[in-house]
N, C-alpha and C positions, 0 to 999 in steps of 0.2 A: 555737580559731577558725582559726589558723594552717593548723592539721593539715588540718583541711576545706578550707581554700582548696588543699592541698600536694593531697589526693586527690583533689578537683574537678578540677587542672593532669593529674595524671597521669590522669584520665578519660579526659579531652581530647586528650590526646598516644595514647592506644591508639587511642581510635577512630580519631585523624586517620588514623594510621598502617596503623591495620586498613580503611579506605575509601581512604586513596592504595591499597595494595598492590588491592583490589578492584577502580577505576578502571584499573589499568593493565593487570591479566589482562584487562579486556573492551574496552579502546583499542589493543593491542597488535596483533591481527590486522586492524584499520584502519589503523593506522599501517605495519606493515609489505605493506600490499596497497596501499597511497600509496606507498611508497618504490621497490616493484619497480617500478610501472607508470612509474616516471622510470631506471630500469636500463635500460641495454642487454641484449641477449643475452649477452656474454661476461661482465659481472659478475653477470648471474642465475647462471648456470651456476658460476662460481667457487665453490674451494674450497681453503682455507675463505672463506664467507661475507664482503664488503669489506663495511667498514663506511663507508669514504668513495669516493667517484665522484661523476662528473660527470653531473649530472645531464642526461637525454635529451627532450626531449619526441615523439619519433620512434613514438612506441606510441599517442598520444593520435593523431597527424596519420594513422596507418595506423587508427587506428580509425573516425574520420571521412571520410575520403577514401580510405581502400587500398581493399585485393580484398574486405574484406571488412567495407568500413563498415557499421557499426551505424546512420547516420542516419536510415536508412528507417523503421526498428525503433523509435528510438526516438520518431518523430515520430507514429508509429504507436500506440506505448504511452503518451504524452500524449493524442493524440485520444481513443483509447478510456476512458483512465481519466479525463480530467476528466470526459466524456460522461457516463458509469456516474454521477459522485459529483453534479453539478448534475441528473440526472433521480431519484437515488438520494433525495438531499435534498426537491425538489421532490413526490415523491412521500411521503416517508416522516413529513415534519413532519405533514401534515394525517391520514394515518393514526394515528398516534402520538396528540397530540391526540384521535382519535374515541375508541381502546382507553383512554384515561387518563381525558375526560370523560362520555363521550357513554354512555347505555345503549341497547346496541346487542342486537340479539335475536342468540341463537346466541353471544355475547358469548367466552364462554370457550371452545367450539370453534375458533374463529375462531383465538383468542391463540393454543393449543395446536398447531393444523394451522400458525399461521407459526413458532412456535418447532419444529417439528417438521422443518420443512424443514432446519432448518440440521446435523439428525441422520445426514442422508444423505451417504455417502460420495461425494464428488466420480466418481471412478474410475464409480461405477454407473450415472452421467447422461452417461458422456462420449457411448456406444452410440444411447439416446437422441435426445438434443443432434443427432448426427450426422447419423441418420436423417430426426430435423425441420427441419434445418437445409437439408439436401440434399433435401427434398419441397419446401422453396419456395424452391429457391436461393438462399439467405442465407449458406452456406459461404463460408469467404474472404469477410467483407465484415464493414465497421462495424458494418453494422445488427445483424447477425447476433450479433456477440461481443458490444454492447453488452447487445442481450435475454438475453442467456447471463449475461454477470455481474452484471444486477439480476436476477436469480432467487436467486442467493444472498448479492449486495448490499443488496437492500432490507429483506428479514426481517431482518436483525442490525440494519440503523439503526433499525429501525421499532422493536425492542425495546430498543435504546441509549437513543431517545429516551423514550420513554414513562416511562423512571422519571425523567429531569427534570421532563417535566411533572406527575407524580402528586407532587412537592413543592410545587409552586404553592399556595398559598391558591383556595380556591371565593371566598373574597370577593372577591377582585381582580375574577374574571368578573362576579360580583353585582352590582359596584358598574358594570362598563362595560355590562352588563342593565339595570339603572337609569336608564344614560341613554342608553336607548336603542340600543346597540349592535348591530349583528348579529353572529350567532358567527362569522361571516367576516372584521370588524372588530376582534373578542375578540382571535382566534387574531394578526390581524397586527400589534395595537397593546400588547394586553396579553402575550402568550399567548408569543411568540415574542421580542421582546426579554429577556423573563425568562430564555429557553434558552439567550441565544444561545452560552454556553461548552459547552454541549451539544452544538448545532450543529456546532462549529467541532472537538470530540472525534469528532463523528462524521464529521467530512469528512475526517479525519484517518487514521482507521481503516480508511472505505471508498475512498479514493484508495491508500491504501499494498496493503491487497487486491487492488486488482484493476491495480495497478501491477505487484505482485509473482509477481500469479496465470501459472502455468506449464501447468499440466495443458491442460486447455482451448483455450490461446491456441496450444500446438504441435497439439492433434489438430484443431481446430477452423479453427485459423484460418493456418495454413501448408501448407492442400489446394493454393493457386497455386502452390507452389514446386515439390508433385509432381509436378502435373503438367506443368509447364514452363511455367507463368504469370509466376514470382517475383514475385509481388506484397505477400510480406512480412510481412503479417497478423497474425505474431507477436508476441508481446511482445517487447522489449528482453533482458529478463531471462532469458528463453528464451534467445534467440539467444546469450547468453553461456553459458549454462551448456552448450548444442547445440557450441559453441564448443571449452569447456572438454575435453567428453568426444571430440571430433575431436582435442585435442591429446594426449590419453592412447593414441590408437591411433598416433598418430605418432611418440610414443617421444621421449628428452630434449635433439633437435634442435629442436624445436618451440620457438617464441619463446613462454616463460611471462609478460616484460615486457608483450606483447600483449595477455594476455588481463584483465589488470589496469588497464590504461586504461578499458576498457568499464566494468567492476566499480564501479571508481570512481566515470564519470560517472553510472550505475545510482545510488548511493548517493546522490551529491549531489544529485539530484531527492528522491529520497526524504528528506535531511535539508533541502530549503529548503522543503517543505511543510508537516516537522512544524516547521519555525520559523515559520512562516507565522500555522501554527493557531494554537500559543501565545501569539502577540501579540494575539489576541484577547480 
């Protein structure tokens, strides 16, 4: 009995040991993309590497207020991606629901032509996109990027959701048909409280997409800045990594603490929403 509990202990002690050491390779370039972005430039650049300094907040204030605040950007990439995920959602529950309950004519063309879309290589619509975007002057503009990333927002929610609800019991419906319900009623009293950790995996997913999305938001939606609009259009995420590659042509003068405040406040949106979701 001894010996079992003695090799149970030592189980326990590898794995602990094999998931700390795991945890730390994948926390480690977080950690240290927090630590520079409070360096100065002379302990970025030091060598070897300090391990202790005084910490700065001078790269967070140059990142919000300097030459080359990010505010715009990011207040830009809130607007559009909450936008995308509340019409993404609003659209995609009652789709979802039709493909899971409804016998619909054409039924399985339909699924196949929306899981189809999602095959398509981004790069091949940019040309596209441009084209149609600039026949109804929607370039540079909300409207514009929003209709751009529910084209390849809403097909993934639409089929995220649909295998929540194909777990539902027929009876639950049955029973709110019985008394009288309309599938309008179904869908918001039965039908959707059932999903709701569905829901909130999918708002999770489609917020962090089109938070993140780069391709698009630089070709699509920073035409203003070509042509002497600067009106921004871009993502956040863009503009840093646009950022990033301006500071490689600049050579190791270039303030790297700088470009790590952006990086960061980039990430902390991105981790208060997926804590957000999970509380749900």
């Amino acid at each position: 009995m001894r010996s079992h509990r003695r090799a149970a202990t030592r189980r326990k002690i590898v794995l602990m040991t094999v998931a700390t050491l795991l945890l730390l390779v994948w926390v480690f370039p977080l950690i240290w993309a927090v630590v520079v972005s409070f360096k100065s430039e002379s302990d970025v650049l030091a060598y070897p590497p300090t391990l202790f300094f005084e910490p700065a907040g001078q790269n967070y204030k140059d990142a919000l207020f300097g030459g080359f605040s990010i505010l715009d950007s990011l207040v830009t990439s809130a607007i559009v991606s909450v936008s995308t995920t509340v019409l993404t959602i609003v659209l995609a529950v009652p789709a979802a629901y039709a493909f899971a309950r409804l016998k619909l004519p054409a039924k399985k063309s339909l699924g196949f032509y929306t899981l189809a879309t999602q095959m398509v290589p981004p790069v091949g619509l940019v040309i596209p996109y441009f084209l149609i975007l600039n026949k109804v002057s929607m370039l540079d503009t909300y409207t514009g990027m929003i209709i751009v990333y529910l084209t390849f927002s809403l097909p993934f929610a639409i089929w995220l959701l649909v295998s929540y609800m194909e777990d539902i019991p027929f009876e639950m419906e049955e029973a709110a048909f019985l008394d009288k319900a309309t599938r309008l009623q179904t869908l918001w009293y039965i039908i959707i409280p059932q999903v709701r950790g569905g829901i909130a995996v999918t708002i999770i997913f489609v917020f962090l997409n089109a938070w993140n999305e780069f391709l698009f938001a630089v070709q699509l939606g920073a035409v203003g800045q070509a042509r002497g609009g600067g009106s921004r259009r871009h993502a956040a995420g863009g503009d840093h990594r646009y950022r990033g590659a301006e500071a490689d042509r600049e050579g190791p003068d270039h303030r790297c603490g700088e470009g790590r405040g952006p990086s960061v406040m980039h990430r902390l949106a991105v981790e208060s929403t997926y804590n957000q979701g999970t509380r749900r």
